[in-house]
C-alpha positions, 0 to 999 in steps of 0.5 A: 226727305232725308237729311245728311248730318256731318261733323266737320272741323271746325278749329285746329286742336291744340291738345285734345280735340274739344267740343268746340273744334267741332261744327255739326251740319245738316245737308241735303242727300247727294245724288250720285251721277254717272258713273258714282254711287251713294252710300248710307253708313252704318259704321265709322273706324275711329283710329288714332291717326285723325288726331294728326290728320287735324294738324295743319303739318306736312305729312304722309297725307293732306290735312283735313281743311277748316270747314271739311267732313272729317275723314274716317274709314266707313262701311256702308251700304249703297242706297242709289247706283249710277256706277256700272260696278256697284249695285244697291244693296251691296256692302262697301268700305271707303274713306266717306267720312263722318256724315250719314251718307257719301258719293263715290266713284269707287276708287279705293272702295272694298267690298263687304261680304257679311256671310264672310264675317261680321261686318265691323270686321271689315274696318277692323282685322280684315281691313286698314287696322288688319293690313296695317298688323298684316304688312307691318310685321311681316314685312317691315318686322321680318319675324324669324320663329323663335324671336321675341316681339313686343308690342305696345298699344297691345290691346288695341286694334292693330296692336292685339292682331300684331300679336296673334301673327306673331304668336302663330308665327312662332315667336315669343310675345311680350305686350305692352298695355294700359291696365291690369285688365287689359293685359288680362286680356292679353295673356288669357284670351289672346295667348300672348306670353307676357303682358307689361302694365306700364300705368301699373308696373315699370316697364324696363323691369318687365322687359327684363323680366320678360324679354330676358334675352332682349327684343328682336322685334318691337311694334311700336303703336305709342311712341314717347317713352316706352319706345325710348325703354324698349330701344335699350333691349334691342339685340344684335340686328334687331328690327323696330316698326314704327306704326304710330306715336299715340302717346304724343298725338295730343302733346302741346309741346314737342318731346324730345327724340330717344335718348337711346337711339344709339342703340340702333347703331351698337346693335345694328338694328334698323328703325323704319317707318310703315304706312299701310297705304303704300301696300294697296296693290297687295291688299288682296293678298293681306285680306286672303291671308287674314280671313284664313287666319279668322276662319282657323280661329288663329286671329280673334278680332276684339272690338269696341262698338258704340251705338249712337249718332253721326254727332257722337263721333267727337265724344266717342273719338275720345275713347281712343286717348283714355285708353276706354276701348279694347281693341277696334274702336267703331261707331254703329251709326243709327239714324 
């Protein structure tokens, strides 16, 4: 009979997560009843957003308990149906977690269609991570043609896609990211205009170099200080979304707040934060748009998928602060 093997936290990380602030648990294969349905996964999302969904911290979302599965995005297919909506063998997204197989009612489940698109898509430009580029530049960034957006965490799965739009929206863009290779990959593959090296170039010089006129927009995925540099080239107006602080998930001491913050006043610039989860009612919106926008070839998804197992997710969760993934980072689960 098959067994359903989680990872669940085990301790509160302090700095990154550590092999022993993992417990690894085999269970029994839930049966749904009335009304849910039962789901094998075949993927997992890793996002820079579960390291702070470790903290036991007042936040956008409840932290994960001591003893919980972890909880990830997840595609999956469904294995048994007792839900008058869902059937085997259809494809589905949802917060399962990291376990081989999860219940559900259907509440906040997506239908994959993979004659649409590949299926590690759907956690990736054609859901949270695309939404999240999606709303975030559109709605909160407010991009005019002309305007020069920069973007940090460029090269990973929201950032590489907030480019694209920006790009096809008629803008200027300018990424931020970790490695001449990455940034390669910016300029060459995905028709950024600029790329800023900041472990190999001084970012306030490639700003001035390459944002001459200052930044109208700035996508912030990484916090700290890229985020302090980038205030200082705001112009008159200008909008910063602030989408994550990756540079400071694993931090063990609090950083201080942006010395340049100022700016925002001197420029009457606005700084405003941005959660894709309050946009649901709009997702299918989002979703349509994207997938025009794949189908035309105007976005490339870039993904990093690793093949292995449930309990691989802590080692391959570690991608995600060394900077090893381009783009989506996903684990293809086998059994």
């Amino acid at each position: 009979m098959s067994r359903n093997r989680q990872v669940r936290l085990g301790a509160r990380p302090v700095g990154q997560p550590k092999p022993e602030d993992w417990q690894h648990v085999t269970e029994a294969v839930p049966e749904p009843a009335d009304g849910r349905f039962l789901v094998r996964t075949e993927y997992i999302s890793l996002d820079p957003a579960m390291r702070g969904w470790m903290n036991d911290v007042r936040s956008y979302i409840r932290p994960v308990r001591i003893g919980e599965v972890m909880r990830a995005a997840a595609l999956g297919r469904v294995v048994a149906s007792k839900h008058p909506d869902f059937a085997e063998g259809d494809h589905v997204t949802g917060t399962f977690g990291v376990q081989e197989y999860a219940v559900s009612d259907g509440r906040g489940v997506l239908r994959a269609d993979p004659a649409r698109a590949p299926l590690t898509a759907y956690l990736g430009v054609l859901g949270l991570t695309g939404l999240t580029a999606y709303f975030g530049l559109i709605d909160v960034g407010k991009p005019r043609e002309g305007d020069t957006v920069v973007v940090s965490g460029a090269a990973g799965a929201v950032g590489s896609v907030v480019g694209q739009i920006a790009k096809h929206l008629g803008c200027r863009v300018v990424g931020i990211a970790g490695g001449a290779e990455k940034c390669r990959l910016l300029t060459e593959d995905l028709d950024f205009d600029a790329a800023i090296d900041y472990r190999g170039q001084d970012v306030r010089a490639g700003l001035r170099e390459h944002a001459p006129d200052g930044v109208d927009v700035y996508f912030d995925n990484v916090g700290g200080e890229i985020l302090d540099t980038v205030l200082a080239r705001l112009t008159l107006g200008a909008r910063v979304v602030v989408c994550g602080a990756i540079s400071q998930y694993n931090a063990t001491q609090r950083s201080p707040g942006p010395a340049n913050y100022l700016s925002l006043l001197v420029n009457r610039a606005s700084m405003t934060g941005m959660l894709v989860f309050d946009y649901e009612p709009r997702y299918a919106e989002g979703i349509a748009a994207l997938a025009d926008w794949l189908a035309a070839g105007v976005v490339t998804p870039r993904e990093t998928v690793v093949d292995g197992t449930v309990d691989d997710f802590p080692e391959v969760l570690r991608k995600l602060f060394t900077g090893e993934n381009v783009g989506k980072l996903v684990l293809r689960v086998s059994g």
